[in-house]
BAKOL-642907 format. One record per residue: residue number from 0; residue in three letters; chain; x, y, z of N, C-alpha, C in turn. Coordinates in steps of 0.001 Angstrom, whole numbers, plus 500000, padded with zeros to 6 digits. Example, Ala and Ser with C-alpha at 12.3 -4.5 7.8 and 13.67 -1.06 7.14 Angstrom:
2
+-----+------+-------+--------+--------+--------+--------+--------+--------+--------+--------+--------+
:  nr : rest : kette :     nX :     nY :     nZ :    caX :    caY :    caZ :     cX :     cY :     cZ :
+-----+------+-------+--------+--------+--------+--------+--------+--------+--------+--------+--------+
:   0 :  ALA :     A : 513190 : 494310 : 507800 : 512300 : 495500 : 507800 : 513200 : 496700 : 507800 :
:   1 :  SER :     A : 512850 : 497750 : 507080 : 513670 : 498940 : 507140 : 512900 : 500030 : 507870 :
+-----+------+-------+--------+--------+--------+--------+--------+--------+--------+--------+--------+
This chain:
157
+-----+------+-------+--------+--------+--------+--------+--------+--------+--------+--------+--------+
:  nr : rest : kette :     nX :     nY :     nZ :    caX :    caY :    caZ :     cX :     cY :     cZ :
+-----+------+-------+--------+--------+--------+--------+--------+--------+--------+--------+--------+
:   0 :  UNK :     A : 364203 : 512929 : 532166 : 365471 : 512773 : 532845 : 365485 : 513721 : 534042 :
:   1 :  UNK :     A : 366068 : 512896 : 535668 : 365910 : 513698 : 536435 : 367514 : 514694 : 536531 :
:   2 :  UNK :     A : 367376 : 515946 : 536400 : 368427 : 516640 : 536210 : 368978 : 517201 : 537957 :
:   3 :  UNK :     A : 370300 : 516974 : 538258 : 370276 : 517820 : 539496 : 370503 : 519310 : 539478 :
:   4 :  UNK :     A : 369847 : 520078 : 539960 : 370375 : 521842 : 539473 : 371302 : 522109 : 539555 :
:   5 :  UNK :     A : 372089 : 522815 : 538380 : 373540 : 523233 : 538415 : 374635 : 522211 : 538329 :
:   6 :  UNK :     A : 374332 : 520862 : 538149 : 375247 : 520032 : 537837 : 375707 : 519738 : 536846 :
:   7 :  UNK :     A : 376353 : 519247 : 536397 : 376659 : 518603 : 535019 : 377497 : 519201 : 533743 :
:   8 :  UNK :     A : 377728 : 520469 : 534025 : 378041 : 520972 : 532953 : 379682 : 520804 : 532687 :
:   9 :  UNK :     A : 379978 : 519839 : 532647 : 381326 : 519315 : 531995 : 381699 : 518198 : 531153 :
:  10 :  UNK :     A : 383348 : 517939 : 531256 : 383256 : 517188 : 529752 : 383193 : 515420 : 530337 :
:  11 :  UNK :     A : 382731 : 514885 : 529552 : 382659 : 512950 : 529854 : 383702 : 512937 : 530376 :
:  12 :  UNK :     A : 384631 : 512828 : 530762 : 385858 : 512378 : 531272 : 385680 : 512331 : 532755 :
:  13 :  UNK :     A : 385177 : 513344 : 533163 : 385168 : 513688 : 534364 : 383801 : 513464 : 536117 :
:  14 :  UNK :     A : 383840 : 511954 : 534775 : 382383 : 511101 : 536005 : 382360 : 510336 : 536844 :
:  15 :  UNK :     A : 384219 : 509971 : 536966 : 384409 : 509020 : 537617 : 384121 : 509322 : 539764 :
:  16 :  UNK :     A : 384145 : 510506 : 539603 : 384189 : 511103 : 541122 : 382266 : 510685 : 541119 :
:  17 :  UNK :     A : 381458 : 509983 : 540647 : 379873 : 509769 : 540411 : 379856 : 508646 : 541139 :
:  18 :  UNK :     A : 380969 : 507791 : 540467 : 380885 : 505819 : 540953 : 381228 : 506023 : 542361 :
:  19 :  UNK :     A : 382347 : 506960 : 543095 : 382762 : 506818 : 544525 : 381487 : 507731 : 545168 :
:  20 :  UNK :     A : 380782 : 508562 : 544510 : 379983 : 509392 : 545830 : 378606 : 508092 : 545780 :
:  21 :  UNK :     A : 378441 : 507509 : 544624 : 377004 : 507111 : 544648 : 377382 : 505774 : 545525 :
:  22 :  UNK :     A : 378537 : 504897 : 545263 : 379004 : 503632 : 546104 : 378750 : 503987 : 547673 :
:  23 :  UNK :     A : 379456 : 505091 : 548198 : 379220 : 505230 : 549603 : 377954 : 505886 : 550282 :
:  24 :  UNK :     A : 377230 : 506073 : 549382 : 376038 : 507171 : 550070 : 374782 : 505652 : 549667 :
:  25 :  UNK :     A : 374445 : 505048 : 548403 : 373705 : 504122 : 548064 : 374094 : 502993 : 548655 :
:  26 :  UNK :     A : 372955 : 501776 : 548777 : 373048 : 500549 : 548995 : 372921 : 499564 : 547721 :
:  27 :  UNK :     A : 372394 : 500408 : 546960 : 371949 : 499454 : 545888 : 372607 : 500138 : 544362 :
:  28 :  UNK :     A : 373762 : 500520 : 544871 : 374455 : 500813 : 543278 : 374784 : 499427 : 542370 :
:  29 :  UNK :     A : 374949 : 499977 : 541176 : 374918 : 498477 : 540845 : 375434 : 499084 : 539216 :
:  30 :  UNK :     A : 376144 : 498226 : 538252 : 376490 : 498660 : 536596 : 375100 : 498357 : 535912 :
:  31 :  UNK :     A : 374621 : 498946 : 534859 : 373875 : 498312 : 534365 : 374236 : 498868 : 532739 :
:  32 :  UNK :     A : 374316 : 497390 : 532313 : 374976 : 497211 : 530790 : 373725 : 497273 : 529679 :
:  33 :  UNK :     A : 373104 : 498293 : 528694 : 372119 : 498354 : 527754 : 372498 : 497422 : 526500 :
:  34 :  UNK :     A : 371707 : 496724 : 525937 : 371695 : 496084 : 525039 : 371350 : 496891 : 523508 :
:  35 :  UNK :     A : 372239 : 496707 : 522634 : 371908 : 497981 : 521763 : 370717 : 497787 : 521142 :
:  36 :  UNK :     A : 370182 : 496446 : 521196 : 368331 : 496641 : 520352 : 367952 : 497348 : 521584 :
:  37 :  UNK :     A : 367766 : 497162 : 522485 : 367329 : 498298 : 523966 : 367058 : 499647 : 523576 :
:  38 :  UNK :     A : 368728 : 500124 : 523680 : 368973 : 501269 : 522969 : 368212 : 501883 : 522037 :
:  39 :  UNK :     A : 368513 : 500938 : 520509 : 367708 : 501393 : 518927 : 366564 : 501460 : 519360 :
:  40 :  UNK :     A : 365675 : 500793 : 520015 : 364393 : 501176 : 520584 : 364138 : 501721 : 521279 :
:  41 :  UNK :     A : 364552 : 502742 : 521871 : 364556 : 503831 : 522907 : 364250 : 503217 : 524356 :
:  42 :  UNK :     A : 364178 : 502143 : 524445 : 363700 : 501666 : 525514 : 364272 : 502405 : 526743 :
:  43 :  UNK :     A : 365978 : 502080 : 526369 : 367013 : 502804 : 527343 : 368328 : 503363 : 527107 :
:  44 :  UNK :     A : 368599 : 504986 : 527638 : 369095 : 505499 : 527240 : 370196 : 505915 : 528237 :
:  45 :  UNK :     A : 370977 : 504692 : 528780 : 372421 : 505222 : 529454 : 373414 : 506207 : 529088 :
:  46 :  UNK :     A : 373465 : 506839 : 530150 : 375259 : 507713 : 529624 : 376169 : 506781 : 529309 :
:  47 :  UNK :     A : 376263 : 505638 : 529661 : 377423 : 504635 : 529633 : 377063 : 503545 : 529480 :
:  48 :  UNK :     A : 376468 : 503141 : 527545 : 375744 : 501877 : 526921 : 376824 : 500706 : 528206 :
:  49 :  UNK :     A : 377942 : 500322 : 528213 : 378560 : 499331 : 528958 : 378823 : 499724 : 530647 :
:  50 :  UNK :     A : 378284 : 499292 : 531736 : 378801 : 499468 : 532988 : 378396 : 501029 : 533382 :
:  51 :  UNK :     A : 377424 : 501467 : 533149 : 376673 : 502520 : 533487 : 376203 : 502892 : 535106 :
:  52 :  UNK :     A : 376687 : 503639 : 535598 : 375943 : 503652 : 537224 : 375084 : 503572 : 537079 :
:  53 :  UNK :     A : 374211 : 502844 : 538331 : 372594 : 502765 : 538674 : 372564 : 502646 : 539872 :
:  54 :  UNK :     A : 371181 : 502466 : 540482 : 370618 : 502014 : 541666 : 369392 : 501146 : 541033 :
:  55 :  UNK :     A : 369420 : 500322 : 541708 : 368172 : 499078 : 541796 : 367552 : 499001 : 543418 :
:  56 :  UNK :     A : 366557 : 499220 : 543441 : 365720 : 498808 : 544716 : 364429 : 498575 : 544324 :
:  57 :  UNK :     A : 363794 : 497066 : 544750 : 362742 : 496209 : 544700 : 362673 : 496399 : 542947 :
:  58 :  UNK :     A : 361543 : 496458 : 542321 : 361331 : 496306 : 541245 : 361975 : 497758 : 540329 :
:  59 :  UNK :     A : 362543 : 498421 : 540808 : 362800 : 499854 : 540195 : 364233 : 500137 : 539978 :
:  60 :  UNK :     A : 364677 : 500538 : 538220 : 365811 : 500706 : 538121 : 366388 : 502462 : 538136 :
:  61 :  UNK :     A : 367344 : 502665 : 537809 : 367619 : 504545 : 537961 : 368947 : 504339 : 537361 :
:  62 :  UNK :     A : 368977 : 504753 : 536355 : 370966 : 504885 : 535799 : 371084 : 506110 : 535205 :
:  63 :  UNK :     A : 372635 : 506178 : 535043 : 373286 : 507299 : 534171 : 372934 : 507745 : 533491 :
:  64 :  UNK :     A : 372566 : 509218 : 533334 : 372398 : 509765 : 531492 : 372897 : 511251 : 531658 :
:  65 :  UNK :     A : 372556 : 511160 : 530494 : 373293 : 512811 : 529781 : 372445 : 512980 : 528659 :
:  66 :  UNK :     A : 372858 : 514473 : 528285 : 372680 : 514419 : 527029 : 373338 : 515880 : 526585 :
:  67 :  UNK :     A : 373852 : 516128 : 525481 : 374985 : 516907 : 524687 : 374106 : 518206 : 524809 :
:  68 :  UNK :     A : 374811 : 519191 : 525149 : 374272 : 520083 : 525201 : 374468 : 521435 : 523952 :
:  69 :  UNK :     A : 373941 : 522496 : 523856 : 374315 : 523027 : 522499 : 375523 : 523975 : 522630 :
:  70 :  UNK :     A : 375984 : 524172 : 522157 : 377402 : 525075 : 522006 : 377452 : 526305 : 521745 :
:  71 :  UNK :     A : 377852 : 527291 : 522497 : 378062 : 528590 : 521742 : 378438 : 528894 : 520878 :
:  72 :  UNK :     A : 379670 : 528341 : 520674 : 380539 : 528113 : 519729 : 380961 : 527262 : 518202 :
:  73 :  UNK :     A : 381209 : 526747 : 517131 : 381711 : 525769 : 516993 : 382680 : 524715 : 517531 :
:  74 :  UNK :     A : 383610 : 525714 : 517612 : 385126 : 525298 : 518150 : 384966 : 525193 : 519840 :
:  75 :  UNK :     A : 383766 : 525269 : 520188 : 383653 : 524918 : 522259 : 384143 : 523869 : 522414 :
:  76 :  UNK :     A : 384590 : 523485 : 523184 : 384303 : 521938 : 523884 : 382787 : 521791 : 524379 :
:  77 :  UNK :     A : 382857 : 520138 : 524162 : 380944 : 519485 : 524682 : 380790 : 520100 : 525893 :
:  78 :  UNK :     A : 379339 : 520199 : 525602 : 379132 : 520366 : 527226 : 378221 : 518986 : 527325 :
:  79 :  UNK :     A : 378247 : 518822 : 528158 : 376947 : 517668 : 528830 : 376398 : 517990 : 529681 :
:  80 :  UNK :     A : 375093 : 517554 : 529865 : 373839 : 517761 : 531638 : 373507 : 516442 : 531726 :
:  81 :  UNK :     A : 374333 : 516463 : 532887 : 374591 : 514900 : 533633 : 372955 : 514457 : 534487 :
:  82 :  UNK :     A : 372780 : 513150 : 534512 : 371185 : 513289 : 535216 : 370617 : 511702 : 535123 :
:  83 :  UNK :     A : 369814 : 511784 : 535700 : 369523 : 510067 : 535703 : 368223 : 509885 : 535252 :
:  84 :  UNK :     A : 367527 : 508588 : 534896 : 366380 : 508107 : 534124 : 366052 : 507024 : 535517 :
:  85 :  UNK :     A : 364805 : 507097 : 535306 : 364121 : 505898 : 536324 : 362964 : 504960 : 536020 :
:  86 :  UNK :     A : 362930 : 503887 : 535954 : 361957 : 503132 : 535138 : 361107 : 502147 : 536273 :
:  87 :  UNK :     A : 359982 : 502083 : 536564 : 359300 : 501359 : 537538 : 358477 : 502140 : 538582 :
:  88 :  UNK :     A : 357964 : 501421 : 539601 : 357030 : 502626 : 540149 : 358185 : 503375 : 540995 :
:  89 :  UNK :     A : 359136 : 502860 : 541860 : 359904 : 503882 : 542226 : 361275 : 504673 : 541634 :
:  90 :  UNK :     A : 361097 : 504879 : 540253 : 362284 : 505098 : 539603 : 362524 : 506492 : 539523 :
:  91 :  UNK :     A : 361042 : 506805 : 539625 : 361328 : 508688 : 539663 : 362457 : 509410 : 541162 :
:  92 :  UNK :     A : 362395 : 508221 : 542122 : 362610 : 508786 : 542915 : 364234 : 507854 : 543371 :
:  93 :  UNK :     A : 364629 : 506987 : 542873 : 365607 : 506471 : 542216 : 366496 : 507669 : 541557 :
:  94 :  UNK :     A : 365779 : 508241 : 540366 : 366635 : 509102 : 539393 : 366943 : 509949 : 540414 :
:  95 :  UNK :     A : 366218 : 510527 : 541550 : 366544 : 511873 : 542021 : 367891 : 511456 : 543373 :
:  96 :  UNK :     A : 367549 : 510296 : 543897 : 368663 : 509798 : 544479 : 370119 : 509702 : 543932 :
:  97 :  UNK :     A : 369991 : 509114 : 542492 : 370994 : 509270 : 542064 : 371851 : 510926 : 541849 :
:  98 :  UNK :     A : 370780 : 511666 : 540977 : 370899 : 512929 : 540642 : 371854 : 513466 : 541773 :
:  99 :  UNK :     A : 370810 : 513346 : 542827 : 371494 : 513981 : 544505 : 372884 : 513892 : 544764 :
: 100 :  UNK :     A : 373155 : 512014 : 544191 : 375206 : 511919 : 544363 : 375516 : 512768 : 542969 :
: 101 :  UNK :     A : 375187 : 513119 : 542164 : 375768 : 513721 : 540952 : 375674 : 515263 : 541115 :
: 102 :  UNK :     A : 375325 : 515797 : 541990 : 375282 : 517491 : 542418 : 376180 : 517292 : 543541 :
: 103 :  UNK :     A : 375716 : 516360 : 544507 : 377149 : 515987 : 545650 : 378358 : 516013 : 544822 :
: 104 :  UNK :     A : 378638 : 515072 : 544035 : 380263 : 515081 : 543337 : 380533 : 516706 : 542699 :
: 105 :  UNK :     A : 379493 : 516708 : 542003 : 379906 : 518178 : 541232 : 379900 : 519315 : 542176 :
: 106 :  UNK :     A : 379525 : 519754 : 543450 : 379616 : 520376 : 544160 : 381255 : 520094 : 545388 :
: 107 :  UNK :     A : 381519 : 519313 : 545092 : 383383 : 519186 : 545678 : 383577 : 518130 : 544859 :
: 108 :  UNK :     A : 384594 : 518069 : 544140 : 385136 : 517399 : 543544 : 386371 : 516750 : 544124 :
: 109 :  UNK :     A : 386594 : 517300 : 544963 : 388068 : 516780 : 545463 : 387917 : 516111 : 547523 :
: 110 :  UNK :     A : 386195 : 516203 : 547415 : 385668 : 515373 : 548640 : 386050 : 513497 : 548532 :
: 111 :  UNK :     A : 386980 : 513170 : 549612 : 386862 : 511778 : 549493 : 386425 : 511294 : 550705 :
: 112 :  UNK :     A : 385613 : 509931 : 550880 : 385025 : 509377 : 551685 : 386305 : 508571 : 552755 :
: 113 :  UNK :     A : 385627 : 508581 : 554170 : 386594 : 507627 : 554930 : 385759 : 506547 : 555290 :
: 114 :  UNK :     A : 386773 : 505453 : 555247 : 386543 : 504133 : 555374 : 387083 : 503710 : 556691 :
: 115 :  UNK :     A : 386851 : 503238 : 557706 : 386688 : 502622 : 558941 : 386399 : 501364 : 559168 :
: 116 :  UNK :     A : 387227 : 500718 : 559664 : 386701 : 499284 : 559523 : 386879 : 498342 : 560946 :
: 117 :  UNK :     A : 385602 : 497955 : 561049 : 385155 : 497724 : 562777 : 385214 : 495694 : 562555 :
: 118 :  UNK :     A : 385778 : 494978 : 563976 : 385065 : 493675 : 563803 : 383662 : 493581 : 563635 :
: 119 :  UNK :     A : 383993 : 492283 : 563457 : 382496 : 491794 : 563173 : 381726 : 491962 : 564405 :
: 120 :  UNK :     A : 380447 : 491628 : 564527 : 379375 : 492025 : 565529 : 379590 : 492917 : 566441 :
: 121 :  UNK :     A : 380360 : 494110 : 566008 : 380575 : 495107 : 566598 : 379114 : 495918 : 567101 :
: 122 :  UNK :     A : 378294 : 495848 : 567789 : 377243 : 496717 : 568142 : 376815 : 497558 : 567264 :
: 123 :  UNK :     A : 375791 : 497844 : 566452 : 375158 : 499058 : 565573 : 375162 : 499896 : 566397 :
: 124 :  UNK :     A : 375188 : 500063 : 567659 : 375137 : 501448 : 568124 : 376436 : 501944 : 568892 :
: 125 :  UNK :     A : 377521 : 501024 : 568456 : 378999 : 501567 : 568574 : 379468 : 501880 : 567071 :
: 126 :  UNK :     A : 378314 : 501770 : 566321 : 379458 : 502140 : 565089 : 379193 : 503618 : 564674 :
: 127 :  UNK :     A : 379669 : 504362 : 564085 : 379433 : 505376 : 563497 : 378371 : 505913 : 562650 :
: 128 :  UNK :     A : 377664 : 506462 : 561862 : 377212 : 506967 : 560756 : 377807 : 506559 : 559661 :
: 129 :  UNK :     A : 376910 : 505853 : 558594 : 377473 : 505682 : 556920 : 376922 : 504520 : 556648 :
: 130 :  UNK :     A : 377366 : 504284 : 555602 : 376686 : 502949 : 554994 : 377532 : 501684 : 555244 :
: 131 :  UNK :     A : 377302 : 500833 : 555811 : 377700 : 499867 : 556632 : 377576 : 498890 : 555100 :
: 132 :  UNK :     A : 379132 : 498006 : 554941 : 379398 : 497220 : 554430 : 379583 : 495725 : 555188 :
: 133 :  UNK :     A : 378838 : 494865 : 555622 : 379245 : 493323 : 556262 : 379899 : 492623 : 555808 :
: 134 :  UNK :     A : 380717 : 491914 : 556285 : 381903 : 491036 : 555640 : 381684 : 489910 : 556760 :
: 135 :  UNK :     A : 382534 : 489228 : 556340 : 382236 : 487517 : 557838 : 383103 : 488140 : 558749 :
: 136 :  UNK :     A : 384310 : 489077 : 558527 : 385128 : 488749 : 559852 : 385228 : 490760 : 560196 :
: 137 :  UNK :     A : 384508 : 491455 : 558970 : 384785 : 492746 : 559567 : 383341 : 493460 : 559101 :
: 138 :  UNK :     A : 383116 : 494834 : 559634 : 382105 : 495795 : 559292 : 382880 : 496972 : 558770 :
: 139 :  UNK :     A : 382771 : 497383 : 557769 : 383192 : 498830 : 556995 : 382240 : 499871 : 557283 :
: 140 :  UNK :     A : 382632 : 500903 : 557579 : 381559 : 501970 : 557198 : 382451 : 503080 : 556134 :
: 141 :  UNK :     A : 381334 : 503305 : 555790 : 382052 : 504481 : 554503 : 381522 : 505794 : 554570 :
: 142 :  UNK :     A : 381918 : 506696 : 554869 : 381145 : 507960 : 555620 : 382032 : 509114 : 554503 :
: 143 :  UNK :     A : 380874 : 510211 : 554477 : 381551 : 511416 : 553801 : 381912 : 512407 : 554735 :
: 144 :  UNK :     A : 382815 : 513292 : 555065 : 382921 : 514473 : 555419 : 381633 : 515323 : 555446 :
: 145 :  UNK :     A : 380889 : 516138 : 556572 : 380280 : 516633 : 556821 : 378832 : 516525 : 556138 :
: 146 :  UNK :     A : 378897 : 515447 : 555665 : 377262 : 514792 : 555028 : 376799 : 513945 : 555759 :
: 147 :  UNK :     A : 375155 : 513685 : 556111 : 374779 : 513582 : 556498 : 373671 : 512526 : 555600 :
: 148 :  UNK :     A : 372749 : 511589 : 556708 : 371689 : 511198 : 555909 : 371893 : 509960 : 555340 :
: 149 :  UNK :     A : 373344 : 509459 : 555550 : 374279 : 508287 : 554578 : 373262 : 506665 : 554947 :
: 150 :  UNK :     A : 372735 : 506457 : 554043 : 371920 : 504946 : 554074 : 372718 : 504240 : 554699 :
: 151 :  UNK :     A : 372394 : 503284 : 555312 : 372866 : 501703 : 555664 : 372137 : 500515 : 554935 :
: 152 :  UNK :     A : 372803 : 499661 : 555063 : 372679 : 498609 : 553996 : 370968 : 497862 : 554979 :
: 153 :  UNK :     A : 370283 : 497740 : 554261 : 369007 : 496871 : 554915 : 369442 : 495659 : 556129 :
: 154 :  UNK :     A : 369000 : 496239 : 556766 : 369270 : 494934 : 557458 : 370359 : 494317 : 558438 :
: 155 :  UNK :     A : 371513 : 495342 : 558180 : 373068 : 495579 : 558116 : 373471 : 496656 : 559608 :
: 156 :  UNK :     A : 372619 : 497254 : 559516 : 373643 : 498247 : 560293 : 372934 : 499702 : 560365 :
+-----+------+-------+--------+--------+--------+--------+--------+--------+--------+--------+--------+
């Protein structure tokens, strides 16, 4: 499991800020639902058996995981180390993409992305920085605050 440093150490509840950093920074986020013979066979081991974040690009998958961490305490609350799995020839590097939005979220939590939304065949080189969403009649971009590096969709923008 690719772990991001210093991330993760909180309770499940608090992953939903994962789905908005990995949606605007990835092109290829995507749910991916484990089948529990999957599972019982270790095949695959999501943080989230139903609707699990991932990335898919060409033959290579990368999703959610965790795993429970040990307690000082009895009476602690869980901890978890949040982190991703990658399966295919580019999955190692999949997991670390993902990982990357999961140290992004856990490093501001209260960072939200702006959305901009340009006509259609607006020039790629009038639009901004971010990951360019196409629609028939508009172009979105979805950009983070002072991040950098933000993919565009293949082909797109």
């Amino acid at each position: 499991m690719v772990c991001p440093p210093g991330a993760g150490w909180r309770p499940a509840s608090r992953i939903h800020g994962v789905w908005l950093h990995l949606a605007a920074a990835e092109p290829g986020t995507c749910r991916l639902t484990a089948e529990p013979s999957a599972m019982e066979a270790g095949r695959v081991r999501p943080g989230i058996p139903a609707k699990s974040p991932a990335l898919i690009e060409r033959d290579s998958p990368a999703y959610f995981a965790w795993h429970r961490l040990p307690d000082a305490a009895d009476d602690a609350p869980a901890r978890l180390e949040l982190g991703a799995i990658g399966h295919g020839p580019g999955g190692r590097t999949l997991a670390a993409r993902l990982a990357a939005q999961i140290h992004a979220e856990d490093h501001d939590r209260t960072a939200r992305p702006t959305l901009t939304v340009y006509p259609a065949g607006t020039p790629a080189d009038e639009l901004p920085a971010g990951h360019v969403i196409v629609k028939r009649a508009t172009q979105m971009i979805m950009s983070w605050p002072e991040r950098s590096g933000a993919r565009s969709l293949p082909g797109k923008g």
